[in-house]
C-alpha positions in Angstrom: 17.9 30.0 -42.6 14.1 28.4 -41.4 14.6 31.2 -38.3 15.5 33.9 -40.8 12.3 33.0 -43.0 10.0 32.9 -40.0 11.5 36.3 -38.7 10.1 37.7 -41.7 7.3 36.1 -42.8 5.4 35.3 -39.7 4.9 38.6 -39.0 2.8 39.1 -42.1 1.0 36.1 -42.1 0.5 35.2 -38.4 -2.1 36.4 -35.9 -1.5 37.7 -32.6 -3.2 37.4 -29.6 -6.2 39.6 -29.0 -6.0 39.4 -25.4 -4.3 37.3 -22.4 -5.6 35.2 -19.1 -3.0 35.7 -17.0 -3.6 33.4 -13.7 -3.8 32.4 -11.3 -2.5 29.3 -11.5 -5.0 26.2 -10.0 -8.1 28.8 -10.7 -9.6 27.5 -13.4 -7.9 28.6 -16.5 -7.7 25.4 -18.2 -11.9 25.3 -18.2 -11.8 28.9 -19.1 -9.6 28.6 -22.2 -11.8 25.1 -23.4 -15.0 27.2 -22.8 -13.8 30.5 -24.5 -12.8 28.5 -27.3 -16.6 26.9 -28.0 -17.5 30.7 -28.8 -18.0 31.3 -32.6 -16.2 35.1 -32.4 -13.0 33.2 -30.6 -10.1 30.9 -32.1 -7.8 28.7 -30.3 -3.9 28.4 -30.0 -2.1 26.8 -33.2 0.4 24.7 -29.7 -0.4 24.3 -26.4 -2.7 26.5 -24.3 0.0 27.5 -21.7 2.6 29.1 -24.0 4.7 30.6 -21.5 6.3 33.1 -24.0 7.1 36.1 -21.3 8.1 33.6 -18.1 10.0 31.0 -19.9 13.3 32.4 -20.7 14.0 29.2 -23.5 10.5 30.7 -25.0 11.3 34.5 -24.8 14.6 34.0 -26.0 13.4 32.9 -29.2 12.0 35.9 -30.4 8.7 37.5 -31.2 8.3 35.3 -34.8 8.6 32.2 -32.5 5.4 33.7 -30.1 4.1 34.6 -33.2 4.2 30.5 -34.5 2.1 29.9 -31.7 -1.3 31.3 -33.2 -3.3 31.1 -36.4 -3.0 32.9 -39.7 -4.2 36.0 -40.4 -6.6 34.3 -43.0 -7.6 31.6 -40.5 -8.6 33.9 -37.9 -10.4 36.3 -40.1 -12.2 38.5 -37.5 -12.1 36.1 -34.2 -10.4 36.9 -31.4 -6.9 34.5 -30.2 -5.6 34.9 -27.1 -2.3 33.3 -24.4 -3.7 30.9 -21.6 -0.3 31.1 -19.3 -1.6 31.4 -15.6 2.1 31.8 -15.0 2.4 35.1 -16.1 0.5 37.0 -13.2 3.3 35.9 -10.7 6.5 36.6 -12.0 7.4 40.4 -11.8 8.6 41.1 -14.8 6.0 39.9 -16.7 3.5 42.9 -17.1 7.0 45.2 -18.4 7.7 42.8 -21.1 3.7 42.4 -22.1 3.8 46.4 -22.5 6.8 46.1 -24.9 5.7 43.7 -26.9 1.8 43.9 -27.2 0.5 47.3 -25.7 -2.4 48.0 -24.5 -3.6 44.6 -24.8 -7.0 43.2 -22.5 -6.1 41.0 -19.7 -8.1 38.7 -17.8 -7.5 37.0 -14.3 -9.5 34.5 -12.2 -8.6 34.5 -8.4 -9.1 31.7 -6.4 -9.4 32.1 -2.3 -5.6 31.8 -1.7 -5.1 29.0 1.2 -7.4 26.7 -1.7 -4.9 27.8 -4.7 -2.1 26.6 -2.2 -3.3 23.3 -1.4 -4.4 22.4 -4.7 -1.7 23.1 -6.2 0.7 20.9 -4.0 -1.7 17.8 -4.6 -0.8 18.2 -8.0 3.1 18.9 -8.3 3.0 16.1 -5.2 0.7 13.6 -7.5 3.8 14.1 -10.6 6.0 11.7 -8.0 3.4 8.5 -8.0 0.8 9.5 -11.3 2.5 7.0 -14.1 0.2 9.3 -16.6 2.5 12.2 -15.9 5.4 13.3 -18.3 8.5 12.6 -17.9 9.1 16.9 -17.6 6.4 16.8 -14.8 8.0 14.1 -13.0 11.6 16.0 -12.6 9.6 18.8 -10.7 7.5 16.3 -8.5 7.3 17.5 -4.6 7.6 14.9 -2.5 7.4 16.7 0.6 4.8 16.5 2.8 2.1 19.7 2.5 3.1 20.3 6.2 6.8 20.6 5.2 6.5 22.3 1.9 4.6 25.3 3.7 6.6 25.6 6.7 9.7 25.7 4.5 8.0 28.7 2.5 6.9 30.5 5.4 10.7 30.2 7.1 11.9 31.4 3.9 13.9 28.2 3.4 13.0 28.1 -0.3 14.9 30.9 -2.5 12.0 32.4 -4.7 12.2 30.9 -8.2 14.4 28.1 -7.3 11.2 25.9 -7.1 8.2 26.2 -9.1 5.7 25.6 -6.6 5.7 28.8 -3.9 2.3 27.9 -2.8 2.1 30.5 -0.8 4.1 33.5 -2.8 1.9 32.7 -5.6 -2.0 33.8 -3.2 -0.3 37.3 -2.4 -2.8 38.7 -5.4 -2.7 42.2 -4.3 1.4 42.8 -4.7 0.9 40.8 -8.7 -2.1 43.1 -9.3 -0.5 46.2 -8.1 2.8 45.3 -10.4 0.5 44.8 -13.6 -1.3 48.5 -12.6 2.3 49.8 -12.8 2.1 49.3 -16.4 -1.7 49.1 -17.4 -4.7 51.4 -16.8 -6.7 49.0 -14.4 -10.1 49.1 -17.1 -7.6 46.5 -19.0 -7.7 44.2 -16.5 -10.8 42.0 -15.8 -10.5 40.5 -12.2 -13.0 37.3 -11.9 -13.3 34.6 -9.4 -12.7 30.9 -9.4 -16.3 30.8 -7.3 -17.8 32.7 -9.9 -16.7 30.3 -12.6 -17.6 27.1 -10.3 -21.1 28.3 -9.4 -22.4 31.4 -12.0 -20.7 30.0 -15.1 -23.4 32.3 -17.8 -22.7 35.0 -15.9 -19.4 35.5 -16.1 -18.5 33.9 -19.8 -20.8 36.7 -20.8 -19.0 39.2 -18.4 -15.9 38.5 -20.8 -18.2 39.1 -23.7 -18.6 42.2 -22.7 -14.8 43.2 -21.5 -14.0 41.3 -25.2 -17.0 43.5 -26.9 -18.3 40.3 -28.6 -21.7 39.1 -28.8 -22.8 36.8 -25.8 -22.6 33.1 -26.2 -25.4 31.7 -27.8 -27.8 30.1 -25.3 -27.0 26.4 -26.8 -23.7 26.2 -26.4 -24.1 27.8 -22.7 -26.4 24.5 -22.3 -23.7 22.2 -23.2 -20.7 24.2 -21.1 -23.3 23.9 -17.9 -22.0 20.2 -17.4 -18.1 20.5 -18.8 -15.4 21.0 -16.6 -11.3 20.2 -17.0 -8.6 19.6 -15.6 -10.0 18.8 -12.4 -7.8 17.2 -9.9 -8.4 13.8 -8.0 -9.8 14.5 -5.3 -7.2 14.0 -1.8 -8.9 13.5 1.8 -8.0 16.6 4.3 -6.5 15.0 7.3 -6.3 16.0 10.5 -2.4 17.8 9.7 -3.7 19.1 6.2 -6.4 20.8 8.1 -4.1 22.4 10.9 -1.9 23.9 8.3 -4.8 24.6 6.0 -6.2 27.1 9.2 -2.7 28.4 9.7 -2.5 29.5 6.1 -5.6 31.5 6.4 -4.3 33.5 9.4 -1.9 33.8 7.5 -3.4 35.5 4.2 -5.9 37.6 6.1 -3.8 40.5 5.8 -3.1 40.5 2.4 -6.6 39.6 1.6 -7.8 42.5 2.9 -5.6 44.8 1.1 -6.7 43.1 -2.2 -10.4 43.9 -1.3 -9.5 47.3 -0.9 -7.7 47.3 -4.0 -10.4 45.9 -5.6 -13.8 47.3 -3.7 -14.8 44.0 -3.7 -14.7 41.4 -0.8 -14.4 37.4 -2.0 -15.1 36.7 1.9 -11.8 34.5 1.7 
């Protein structure tokens, strides 16, 4: 009865979201969403940032009123913009199809992050869930306690069956093959593509870049002032050894090729 009542009235009282950040995961979206959210023109999530609606089959199973419960009200939001932090959905193919379907032509941003970088940081972190006691009990189920050394070689043999695990270090830096599947469905001019440098080192610039994809006013110059020292979700920091490094140089052999068919997707070299 409570599903039935949501099914009906959410859709007449509940807001949804104005526009997505898509990925990549370990580039920076967790900053982005805390900084986007300080601007007076843009409202936060009513959950959790990642809300995983199109990759999480538990979520999308639900139904559009339970996506829906995720945002504010209509009369809360008045005329801000809310908008889906799930880094998640640039990866998984059949993500962009289901966005179509369900929200149109709807503005999308992504940050990249140089590829062999996005690998690495992300296996600190699922490896940290086995030995963090701060980490949840979910988190600590999908702990990797391989080695970096063995977690790669097993990708690159093809020893781990895609989607099995969620970590795919590598899988997850071939940005030209995600990009290309989201232009299947979208007119490109929906996508903003941004950098994880640009968000580490030009910060004003690119928030007000989004301004202008969002067609909001720029943030004020206060605020900017404050979001110059903030930064989140920042991992602890790991030493490189002398193995980390080896595999760290393979992996950029290794991504050269598919770098360079991003930039020309793109027209834009990142120099990764």
């Amino acid at each position: 009865m409570k599903k039935l009542v949501k099914e009906f009235i959410y859709p007449l009282i509940k807001s949804s979201p104005n526009f997505l950040i898509i990925g990549a995961q370990k580039a920076g979206t967790t900053s982005l969403y805390n900084y986007l959210v300080q601007h007076p023109q843009i409202l936060g999530n009513k959950t959790w940032k990642e809300v995983r609606y199109f990759d999480v089959p538990e979520h999308y199973n639900q139904g559009w009123s339970w996506y829906l419960g995720c945002f504010p009200s209509k009369f809360e939001k008045g005329n801000r913009l809310t908008f889906d932090v799930s880094p998640s959905y640039l990866y998984f193919p059949d993500i962009p199809q289901r966005i179509k379907k369900d929200l149109g032509e709807i503005k999308m941003i992504v940050i990249l992050r140089n590829p062999v970088d996005r690998a690495y940081s992300a296996w600190k972190m699922y490896h940290s869930f086995g030995t963090n006691p701060d980490v949840s009990e979910n988190n600590r189920k999908i702990a990797d306690h391989r080695t970096f050394s063995e977690a790669i070689e097993q990708e690159l043999k093809g020893e781990c069956e895609p989607g099995i695990y969620p970590y795919e270090y590598v899988n997850r830096g071939k940005y030209v093959e995600q990009l290309n599947n989201y232009y299947q469905y979208f007119n490109k001019t929906n996508l903003l593509i941004l950098s994880f440098e640009e968000l580490k080192n030009n910060k004003r610039a690119l928030l007000n870049n989004i301004c202008d994809f969002l067609e909001i006013d720029h943030f004020p110059e206060a605020i900017l002032d404050q979001l110059e020292a903030k930064s989140y979700n920042v991992g602890k920091a790991v030493e490189v050894t002398a193995e980390h490094q080896e595999v760290l140089e393979k992996l950029k052999s290794y991504f050269i090729p598919f770098n360079e068919k991003l930039y020309e997707l793109l027209n834009h070299s990142y120099d990764w």
